[in-house]
N, C-alpha and C positions, 0 to 999 in steps of 0.2 A: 504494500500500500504506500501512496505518496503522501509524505509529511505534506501541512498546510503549508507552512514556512518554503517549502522545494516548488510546491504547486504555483502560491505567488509567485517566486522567483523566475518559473515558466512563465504565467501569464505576463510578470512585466517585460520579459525579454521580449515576447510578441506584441505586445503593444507598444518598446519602443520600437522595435525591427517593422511595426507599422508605418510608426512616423518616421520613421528612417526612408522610408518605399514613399510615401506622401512625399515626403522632403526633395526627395532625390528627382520624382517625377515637375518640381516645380521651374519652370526656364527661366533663368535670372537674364541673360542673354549678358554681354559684356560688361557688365553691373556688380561691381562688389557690394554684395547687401552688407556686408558684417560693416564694413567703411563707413557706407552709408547712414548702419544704424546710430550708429556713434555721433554724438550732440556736437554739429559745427561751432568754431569760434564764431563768437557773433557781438555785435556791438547795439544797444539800445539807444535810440535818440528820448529826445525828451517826450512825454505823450500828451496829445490834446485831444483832450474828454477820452471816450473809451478807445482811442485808436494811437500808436507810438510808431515812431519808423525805426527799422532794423537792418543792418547789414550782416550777411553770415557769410562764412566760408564757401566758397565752388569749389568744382575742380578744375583743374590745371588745364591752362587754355594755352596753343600750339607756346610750351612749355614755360608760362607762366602763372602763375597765383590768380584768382578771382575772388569776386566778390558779386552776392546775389543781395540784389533789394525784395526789402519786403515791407508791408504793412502788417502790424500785428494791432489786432484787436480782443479787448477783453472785459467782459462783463465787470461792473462794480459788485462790490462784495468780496467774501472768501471764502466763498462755496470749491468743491470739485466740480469744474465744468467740464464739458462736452465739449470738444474740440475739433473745428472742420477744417482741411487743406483746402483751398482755391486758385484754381487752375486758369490762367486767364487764354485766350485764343490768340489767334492772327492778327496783327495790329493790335493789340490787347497792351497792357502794361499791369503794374501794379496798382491794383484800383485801389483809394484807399476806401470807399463810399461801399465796397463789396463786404471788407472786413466789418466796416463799422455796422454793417446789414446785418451780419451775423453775431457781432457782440450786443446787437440791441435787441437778438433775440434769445442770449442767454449763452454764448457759445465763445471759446479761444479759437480764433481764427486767423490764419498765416494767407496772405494773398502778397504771393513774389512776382516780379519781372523774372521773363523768361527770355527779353532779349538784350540782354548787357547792360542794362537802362537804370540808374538812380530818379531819385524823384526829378531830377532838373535834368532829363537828357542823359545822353549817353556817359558809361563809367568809362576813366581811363583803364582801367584792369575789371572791364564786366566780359564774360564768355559772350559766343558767336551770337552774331545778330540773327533775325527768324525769318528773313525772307526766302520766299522760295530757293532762290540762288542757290543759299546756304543750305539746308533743307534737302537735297537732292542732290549737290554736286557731286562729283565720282568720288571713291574715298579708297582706302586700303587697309590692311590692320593696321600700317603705321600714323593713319592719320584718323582711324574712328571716334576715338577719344578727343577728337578736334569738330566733330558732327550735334549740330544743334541736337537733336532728338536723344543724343546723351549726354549733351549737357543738362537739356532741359530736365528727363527723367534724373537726373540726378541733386538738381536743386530741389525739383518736387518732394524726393525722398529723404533729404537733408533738412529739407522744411520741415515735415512732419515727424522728423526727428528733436529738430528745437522746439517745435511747439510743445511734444510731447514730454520734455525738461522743464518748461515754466511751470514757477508756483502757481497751485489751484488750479492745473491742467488734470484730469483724468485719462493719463495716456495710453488708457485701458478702453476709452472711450473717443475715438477720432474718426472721422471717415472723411472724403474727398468729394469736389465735386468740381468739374471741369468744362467748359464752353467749347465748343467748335475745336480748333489745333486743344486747347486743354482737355478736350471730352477724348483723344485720341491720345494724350500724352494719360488721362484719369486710366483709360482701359490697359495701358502699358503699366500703369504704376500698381494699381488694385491684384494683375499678376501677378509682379513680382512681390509684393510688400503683402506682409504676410499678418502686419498686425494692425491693418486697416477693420473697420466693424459695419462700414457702409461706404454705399460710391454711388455717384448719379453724374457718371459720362452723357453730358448733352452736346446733340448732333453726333460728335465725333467715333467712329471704328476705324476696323480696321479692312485687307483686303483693298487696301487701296490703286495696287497696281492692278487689280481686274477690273473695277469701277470705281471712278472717285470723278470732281472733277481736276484731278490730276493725272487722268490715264495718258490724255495725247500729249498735254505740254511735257509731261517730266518722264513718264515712266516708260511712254513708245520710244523716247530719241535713244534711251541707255543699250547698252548690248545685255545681251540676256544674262552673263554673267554677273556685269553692274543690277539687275534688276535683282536677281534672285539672292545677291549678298545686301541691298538696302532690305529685300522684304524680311529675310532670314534676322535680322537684326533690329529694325527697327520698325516692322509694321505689327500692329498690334494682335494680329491675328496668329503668334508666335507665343504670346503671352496670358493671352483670353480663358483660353483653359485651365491655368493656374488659379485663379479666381475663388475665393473660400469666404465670400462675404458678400451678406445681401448688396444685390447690385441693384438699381433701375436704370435704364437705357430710354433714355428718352431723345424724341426727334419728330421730324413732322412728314407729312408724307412727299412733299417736293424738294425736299433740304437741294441746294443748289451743289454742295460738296461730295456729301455723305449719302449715295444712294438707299434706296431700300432693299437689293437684293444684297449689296455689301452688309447693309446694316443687318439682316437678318442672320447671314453668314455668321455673323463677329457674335452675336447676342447668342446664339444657338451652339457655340462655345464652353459658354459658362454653364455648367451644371445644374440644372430645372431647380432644386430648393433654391439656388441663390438667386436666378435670374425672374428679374419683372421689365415687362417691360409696358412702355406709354409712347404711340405712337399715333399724332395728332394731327387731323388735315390743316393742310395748308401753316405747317407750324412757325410764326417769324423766325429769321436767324441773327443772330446778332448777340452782344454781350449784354442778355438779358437775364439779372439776376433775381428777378420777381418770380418765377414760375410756380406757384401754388405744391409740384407735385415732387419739387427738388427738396423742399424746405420740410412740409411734412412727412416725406419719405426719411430723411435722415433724423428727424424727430425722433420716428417708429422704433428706429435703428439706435439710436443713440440716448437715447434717454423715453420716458415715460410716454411718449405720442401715439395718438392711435392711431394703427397701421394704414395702410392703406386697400384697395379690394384687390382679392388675389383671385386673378381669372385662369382656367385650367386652360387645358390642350384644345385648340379650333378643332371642334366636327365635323364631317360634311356626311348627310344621308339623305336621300330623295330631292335634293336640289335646297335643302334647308340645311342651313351651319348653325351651331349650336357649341355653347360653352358651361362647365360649373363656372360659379363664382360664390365667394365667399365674402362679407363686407365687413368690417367693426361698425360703419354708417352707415344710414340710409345712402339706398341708390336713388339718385335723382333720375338719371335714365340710361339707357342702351340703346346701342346704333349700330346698322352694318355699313360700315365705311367701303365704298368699292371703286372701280375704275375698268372700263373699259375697252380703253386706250392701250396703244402698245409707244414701241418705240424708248427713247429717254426718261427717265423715271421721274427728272425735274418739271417735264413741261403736262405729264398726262393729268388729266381734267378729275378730281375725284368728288362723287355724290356720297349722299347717307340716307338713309332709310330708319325710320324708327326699329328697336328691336324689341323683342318681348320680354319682361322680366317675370319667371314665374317660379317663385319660390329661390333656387338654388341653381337655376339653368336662366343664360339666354338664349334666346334662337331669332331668325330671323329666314323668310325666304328670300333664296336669293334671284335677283332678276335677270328675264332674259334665258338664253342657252348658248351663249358666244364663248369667247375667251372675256374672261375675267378676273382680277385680281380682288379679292375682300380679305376683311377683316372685323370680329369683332369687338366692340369697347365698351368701358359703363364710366358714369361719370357719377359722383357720390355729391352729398350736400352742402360741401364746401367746396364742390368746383373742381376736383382733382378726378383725373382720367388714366386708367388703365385698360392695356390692349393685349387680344390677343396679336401673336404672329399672325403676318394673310400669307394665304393660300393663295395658287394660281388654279382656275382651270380651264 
């Protein structure tokens, strides 16, 4: 017979030899996490009202020292807060108005420039600027570590490293959320970074050299070698599966960058408990930090908020699609969102259709007997919309 003492000693060797298998299966891709984890030198400006400015350590730019800007925001009191990274986009900077958004709603929130940029314009020792140019240029292993999209992933990680050092941070308690280029740098960091608790990548995935609106400018002129060593490294569809925390993917249905058959690709990555997604016609694009379903989604995640509606796997039987769904709130209503139109996924025309809500299912018939793309969504009493994936048929 096995002593209890020898039996534990089995069981814990198999569950770490689990995480070990977990671990191992995660792709950091040319990213030192142990580095990263480690709280950057950083320096504190003076702070007015809930918002301070900060500079912290980068890395090594074509082989000199950096420094990343940031705004750091933080609720008064001395509670353990909740604390969010914010990811800014293309033409983006370090908003200070994003952080203070977030500290007036109860949270430590770090919102850094991603392209070399101090408050008054460019640093003399800030990493690559984010223009496309940079972005794409040819590169090699001696020059990747000189590639915006690792510098960027790596201030983002060093960020949420200092945040997660401040007094009255609960850095047990952080999640990310990222705009257009940030919602594509959110889905790359939420991979690798393993002690994130929530993420809401908006617009932005990955899959971008099949559809983006980067295929023709950037990703057709490269030789296929140049392609498949930027995709292998820094497209985020490398790293999506890595994923171990509630995620929501949110986008609209004509996003001018970020297609829908990309977007579904990259979401359909992340492992069904963690992924939700909100996919909304005609969604605007831009550095919109208002969106009702970012805010209350990391709530859900991050402290006491009540969740949001969790809609199951799209049906299709007799020409009717059909979903469970599960609510904390009333549903205000459901709709089958469709299109079709073919062609460009920016330009096709999308209708809606009331759906039915009855009990714990929606459904909806669907119109026509063409080709069709749908989907369907519910929207709850405070305005926040969840979707399913659509179907083509």
């Amino acid at each position: 017979m096995i002593g209890w003492r020898t039996l534990v000693g089995c069981l814990a060797l198999v569950w770490v030899g689990s995480l070990t298998a977990i671990s191992a299966e995660r792709n950091t891709g040319p990213w030192n996490m142990t580095e990263l984890k480690q709280t950057p030198a950083a320096t504190f400006g003076e702070a007015d009202g809930l918002v301070q400015p900060v500079f912290y350590a980068g890395e090594p730019y074509q082989n000199r020292p950096t420094r990343v800007f940031a705004w750091y925001g933080r609720p008064k009191g001395e509670g353990r807060f909740p604390g969010v990274v914010l990811v800014h986009g293309g033409g983006g900077k370090a908003f200070r108005e994003w952080a203070q958004h977030w500290a007036e709603r109860g949270y430590a929130a770090l919102a850094m420039d991603l392209a070399g940029h101090g408050p008054n314009g460019r640093l003399p020792d800030g990493g690559p600027d984010q223009g496309d140019d940079t972005k794409f240029r040819p590169f090699d292993n001696s020059t990747l570590r000189d590639m915006w999209t690792y510098h960027a992933v790596a201030a983002v990680v060093r960020g949420h490293s200092l945040l997660a050092a401040q007094p009255g941070v609960d850095r047990d308690r952080i999640g990310i959320t990222g705009i257009s280029w940030g919602g594509y740098l959110t889905c790359i960091v939420t991979g690798i970074d393993d002690r994130l608790k929530g993420s809401v990548p908006v617009y932005g995935c990955g899959f971008l050299a099949e559809n983006s609106v980067w295929l023709e400018p950037r990703f057709q002129p490269m030789s296929a070698d140049q392609r498949a060593q930027w995709v292998r490294l820094f497209d985020p569809s490398q790293y999506l599966a890595g994923v171990t925390c509630p995620t929501l993917f949110l986008n609209g249905t004509n996003d001018f960058a970020y297609p829908l058959d990309s977007y579904r690709k990259s979401y359909q990555l992340v492992a069904e408990p963690h992924r939700h997604i909100a996919v909304i016609p005609r969604l605007p694009h831009g550095h919109i930090w208002t969106f009702p379903e970012v805010d209350l989604f990391l709530d859900s995640q991050l402290r006491e908020g009540t969740g949001l509606a969790q809609v199951g796997k799209l049906q299709t039987e007799g020409g009717r699609a059909s979903a469970k769904v599960k609510s904390p709130t009333e549903l205000r209503e459901a709709q089958l969102h469709y299109t079709t139109d073919g062609g460009a996924w920016q330009n096709r025309a999308w209708k809606s259709l009331p759906a039915k809500i009855d009990g714990e299912t929606i459904s909806a018939e669907l119109p026509g007997t063409g080709p069709l793309v749908y989907y369907l969504a519910v929207k709850d009493a405070r305005g926040v919309t969840v979707s399913t994936a659509h179907a083509e048929r």
